[in-house]
C-alpha positions in Angstrom: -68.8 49.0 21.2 -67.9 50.3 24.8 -68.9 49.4 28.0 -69.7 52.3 31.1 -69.2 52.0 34.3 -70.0 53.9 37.2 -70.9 53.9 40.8 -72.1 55.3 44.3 -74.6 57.7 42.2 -76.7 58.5 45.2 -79.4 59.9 43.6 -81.4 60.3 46.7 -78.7 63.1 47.7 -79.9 65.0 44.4 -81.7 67.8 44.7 -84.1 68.5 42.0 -83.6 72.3 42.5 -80.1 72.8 42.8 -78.5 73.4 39.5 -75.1 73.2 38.0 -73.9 74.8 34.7 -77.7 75.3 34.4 -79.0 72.0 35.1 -80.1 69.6 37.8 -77.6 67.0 39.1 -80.8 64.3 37.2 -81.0 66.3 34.1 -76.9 65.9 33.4 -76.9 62.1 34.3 -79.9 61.9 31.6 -78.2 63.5 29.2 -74.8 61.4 30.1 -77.0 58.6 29.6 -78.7 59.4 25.9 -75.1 60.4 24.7 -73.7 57.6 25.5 -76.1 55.3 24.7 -75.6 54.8 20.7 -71.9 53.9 21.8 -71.7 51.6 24.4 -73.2 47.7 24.4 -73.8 47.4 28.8 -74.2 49.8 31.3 -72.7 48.9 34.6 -73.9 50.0 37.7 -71.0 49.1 40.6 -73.3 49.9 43.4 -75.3 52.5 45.6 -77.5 53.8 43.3 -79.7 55.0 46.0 -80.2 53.9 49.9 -82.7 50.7 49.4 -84.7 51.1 51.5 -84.7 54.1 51.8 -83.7 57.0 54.8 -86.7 58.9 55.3 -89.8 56.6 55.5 -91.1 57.4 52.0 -91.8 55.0 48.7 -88.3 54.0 47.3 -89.4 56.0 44.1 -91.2 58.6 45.4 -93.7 60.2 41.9 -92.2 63.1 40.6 -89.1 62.7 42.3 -85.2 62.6 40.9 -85.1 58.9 41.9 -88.3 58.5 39.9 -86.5 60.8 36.6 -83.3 58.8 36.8 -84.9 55.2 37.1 -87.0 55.9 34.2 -83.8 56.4 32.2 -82.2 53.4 33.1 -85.4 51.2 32.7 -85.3 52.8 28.9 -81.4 51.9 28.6 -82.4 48.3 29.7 -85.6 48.3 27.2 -83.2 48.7 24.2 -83.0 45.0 22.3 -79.3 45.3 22.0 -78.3 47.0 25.2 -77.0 45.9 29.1 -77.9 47.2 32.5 -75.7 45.0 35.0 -76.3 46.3 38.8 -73.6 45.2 41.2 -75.5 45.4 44.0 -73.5 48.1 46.8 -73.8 48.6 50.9 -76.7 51.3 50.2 -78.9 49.7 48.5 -78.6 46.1 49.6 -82.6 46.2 49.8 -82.6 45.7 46.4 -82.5 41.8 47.2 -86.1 42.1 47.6 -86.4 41.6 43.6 -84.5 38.4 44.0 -87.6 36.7 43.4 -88.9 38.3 40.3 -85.7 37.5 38.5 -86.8 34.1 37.4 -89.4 35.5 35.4 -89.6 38.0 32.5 -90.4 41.0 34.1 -91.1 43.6 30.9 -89.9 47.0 32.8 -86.5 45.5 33.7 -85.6 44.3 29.8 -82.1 43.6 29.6 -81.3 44.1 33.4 -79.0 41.8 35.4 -78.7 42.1 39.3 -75.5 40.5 40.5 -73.6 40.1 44.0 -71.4 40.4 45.4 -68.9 40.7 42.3 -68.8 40.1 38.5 -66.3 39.5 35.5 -66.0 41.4 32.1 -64.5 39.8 29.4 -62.8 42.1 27.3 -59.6 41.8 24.4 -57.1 43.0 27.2 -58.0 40.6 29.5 -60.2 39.9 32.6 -61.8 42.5 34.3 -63.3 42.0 38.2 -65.6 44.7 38.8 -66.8 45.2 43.0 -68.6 47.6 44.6 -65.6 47.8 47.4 -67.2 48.1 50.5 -65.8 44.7 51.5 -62.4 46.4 52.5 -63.4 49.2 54.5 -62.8 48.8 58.3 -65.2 51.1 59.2 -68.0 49.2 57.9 -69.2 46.3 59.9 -72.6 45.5 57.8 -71.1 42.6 56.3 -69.5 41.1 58.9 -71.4 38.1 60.0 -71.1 36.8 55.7 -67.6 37.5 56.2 -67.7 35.5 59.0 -69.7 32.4 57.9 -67.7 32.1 54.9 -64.3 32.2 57.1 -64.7 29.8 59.6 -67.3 27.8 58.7 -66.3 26.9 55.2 -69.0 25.0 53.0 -72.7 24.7 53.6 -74.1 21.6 51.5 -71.0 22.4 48.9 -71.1 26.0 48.6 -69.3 28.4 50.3 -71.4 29.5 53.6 -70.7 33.3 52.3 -72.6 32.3 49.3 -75.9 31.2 51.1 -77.0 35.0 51.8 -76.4 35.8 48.3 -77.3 32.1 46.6 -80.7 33.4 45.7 -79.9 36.1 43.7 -77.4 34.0 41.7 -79.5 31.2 40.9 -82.4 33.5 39.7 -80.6 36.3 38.0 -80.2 35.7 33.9 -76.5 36.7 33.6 -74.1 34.5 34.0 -71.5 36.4 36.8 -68.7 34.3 35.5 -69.4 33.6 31.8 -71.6 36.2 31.3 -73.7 34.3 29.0 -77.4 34.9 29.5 -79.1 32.2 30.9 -82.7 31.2 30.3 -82.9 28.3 33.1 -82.6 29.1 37.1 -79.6 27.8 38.7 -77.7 26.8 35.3 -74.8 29.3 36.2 -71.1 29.0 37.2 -70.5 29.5 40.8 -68.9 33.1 41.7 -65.0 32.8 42.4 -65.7 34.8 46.3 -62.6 35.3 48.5 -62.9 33.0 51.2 -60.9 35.1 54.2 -63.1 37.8 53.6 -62.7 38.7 57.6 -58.7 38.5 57.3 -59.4 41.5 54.6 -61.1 43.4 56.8 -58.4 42.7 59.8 -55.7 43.6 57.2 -57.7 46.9 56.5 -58.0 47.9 60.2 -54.4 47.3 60.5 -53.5 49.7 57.9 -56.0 51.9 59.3 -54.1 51.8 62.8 -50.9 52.5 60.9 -52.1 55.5 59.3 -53.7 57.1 62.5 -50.2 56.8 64.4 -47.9 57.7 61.0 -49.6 60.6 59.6 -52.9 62.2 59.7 -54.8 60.3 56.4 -58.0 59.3 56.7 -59.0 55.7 58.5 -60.9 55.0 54.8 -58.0 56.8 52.8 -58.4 55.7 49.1 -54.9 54.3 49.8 -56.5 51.3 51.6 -58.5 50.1 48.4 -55.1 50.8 46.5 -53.5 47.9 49.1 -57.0 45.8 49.0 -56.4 45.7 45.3 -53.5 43.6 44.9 -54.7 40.9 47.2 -58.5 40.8 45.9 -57.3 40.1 42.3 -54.5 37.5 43.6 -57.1 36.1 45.8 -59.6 35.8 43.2 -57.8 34.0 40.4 -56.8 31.6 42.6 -59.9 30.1 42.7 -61.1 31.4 39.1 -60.8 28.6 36.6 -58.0 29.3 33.7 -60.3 31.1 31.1 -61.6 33.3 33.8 -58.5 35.1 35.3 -58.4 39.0 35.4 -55.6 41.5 34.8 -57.8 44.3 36.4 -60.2 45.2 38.9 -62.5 47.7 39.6 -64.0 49.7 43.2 -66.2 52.4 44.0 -67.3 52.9 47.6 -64.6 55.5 48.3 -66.1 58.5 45.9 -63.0 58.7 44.6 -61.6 58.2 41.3 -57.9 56.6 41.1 -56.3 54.2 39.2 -52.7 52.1 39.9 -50.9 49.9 37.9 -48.3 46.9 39.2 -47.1 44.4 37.2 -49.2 43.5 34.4 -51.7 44.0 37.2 -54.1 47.4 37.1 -56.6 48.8 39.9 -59.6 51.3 38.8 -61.8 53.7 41.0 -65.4 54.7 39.4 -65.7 57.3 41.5 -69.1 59.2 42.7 -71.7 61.1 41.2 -73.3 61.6 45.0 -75.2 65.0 46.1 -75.2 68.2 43.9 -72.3 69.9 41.9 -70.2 68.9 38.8 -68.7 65.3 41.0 -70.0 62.9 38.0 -66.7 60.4 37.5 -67.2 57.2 35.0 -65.0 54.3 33.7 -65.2 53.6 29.8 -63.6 50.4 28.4 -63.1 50.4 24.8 -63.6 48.1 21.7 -60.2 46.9 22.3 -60.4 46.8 26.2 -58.7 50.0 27.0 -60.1 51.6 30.4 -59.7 55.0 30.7 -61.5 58.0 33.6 -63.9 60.8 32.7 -65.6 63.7 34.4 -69.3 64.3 32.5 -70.2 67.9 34.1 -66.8 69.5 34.5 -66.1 68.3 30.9 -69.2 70.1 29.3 -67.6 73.4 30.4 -64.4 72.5 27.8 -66.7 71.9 25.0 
């Protein structure tokens, strides 16, 4: 069985109205969704599903709306006995933390639904896979700043990282194991999360680059070429302090909206891509039986078949 990613969905850019090839930008991901379904095991989520809370001051799932169509699709992926809904929690919707504490308890409309921060590990037959929403590398974006901060140069809070304390909750209450990914039935029995502890020098390193490219040419400050330099140094950074059967050969963004992939080494780097606003922008990840990740377009592929 597979395993889907995607990310930076947006639905709250969707408008239920607007159609391409024929259908809404809600009715495509729904039908993405039921075809994929009978051949993938977990659904991954890598972030900004929506802006939580949200822009306009209006219920988060309004009734009747796209966000309400959509959500009702994934809460049916999650209800299925043998299927996984992991959400990697992005810089759009970071008011999802408000269901931190219902995670402890059985909650029947999320099923099998894991919320996890700030990053998480897939174990596959190819080896390790580190999966981030990417938002942590763009110099731009200063929202994270003061956890960057704490866990910088202020080290360890009563043994764990200070960068861990705004996000502790949600680990010790969610049911998935971020490391292991064993589900848990006990709060708090979980690995800690390998984090990289210079999270500020990343951002630094970033605005650097940033500088560079403003002065050598006339790329964008949040090129995707940033999260193509980020890459390296994430995974390096991360299995250094990952234990021996956690290590990861790959790792995966979103943020940017656009799809890429790189390869170095025995190293690779992934972009999900976006499936924000209207028209046929609807990029996944797919990671096979035998740990093969390979990019897909749903909308612009329908017009080949």
């Amino acid at each position: 069985m597979a395993i889907i990613i995607v990310s930076d969905l947006h639905i709250d850019t969707w408008d239920n109205g607007e159609k391409t090839q024929g259908k809404t930008k809600a009715r495509h991901f729904l039908d993405f969704l039921e075809a994929k379904t009978p051949e993938i095991e977990a659904l991954y989520i890598a972030g900004d599903l929506m802006d939580m809370p949200p822009v306009r001051n209006h219920d988060v799932v309004p009734k009747g709306s796209v966000a309400e169509q959509v959500m009702s699709g994934l809460v049916a992926f999650a209800s299925k006995p043998d299927k996984d809904l992991v959400y990697l929690v992005g810089n759009h919707d970071i008011g999802i933390s408000g269901l931190r504490i219902n995670l402890d308890f059985q909650v029947p409309w999320l099923g099998r639904m894991a919320i996890t921060y700030p990053r998480v590990y897939i174990e596959t037959p190819a080896g390790g896979v580190l999966v981030e929403h990417g938002h942590f590398y763009d110099p731009s974006l200063m929202l994270f700043a003061g956890d960057l901060i704490l866990g910088t140069y202020y080290g360890d809070v009563r043994g764990l990282p200070a960068s861990d304390v705004s996000s502790g909750v949600i680990r010790a209450l969610q049911r998935r194991d971020p490391v292991t990914a064993e589900r848990v039935v006990e709060a708090g029995a979980m690995e800690p999360v390998a984090k990289q502890r210079p999270g500020c020098r990343s951002i630094g390193r970033n605005m650097i680059n940033s500088v560079q490219h403003w002065f050598g040419s006339t790329v964008d400050v949040v090129s995707p070429e940033l999260w193509r330099k980020a890459a390296p140094t994430a995974l390096a950074e991360y299995n250094d302090s990952a234990d021996a059967d956690h290590q990861a050969n790959t790792i995966i963004f979103g943020h940017t909206h656009t799809p890429d992939s790189m390869t170095w080494d025995d190293m690779q780097y992934f972009n999900s891509g976006s499936w924000s606003s209207n028209g046929p922008q609807s990029t996944y990840l797919e990671i096979s039986a035998d740990g093969r990740i390979s990019s897909h377009e749903w909308i612009e592929s329908l017009q080949i078949q």
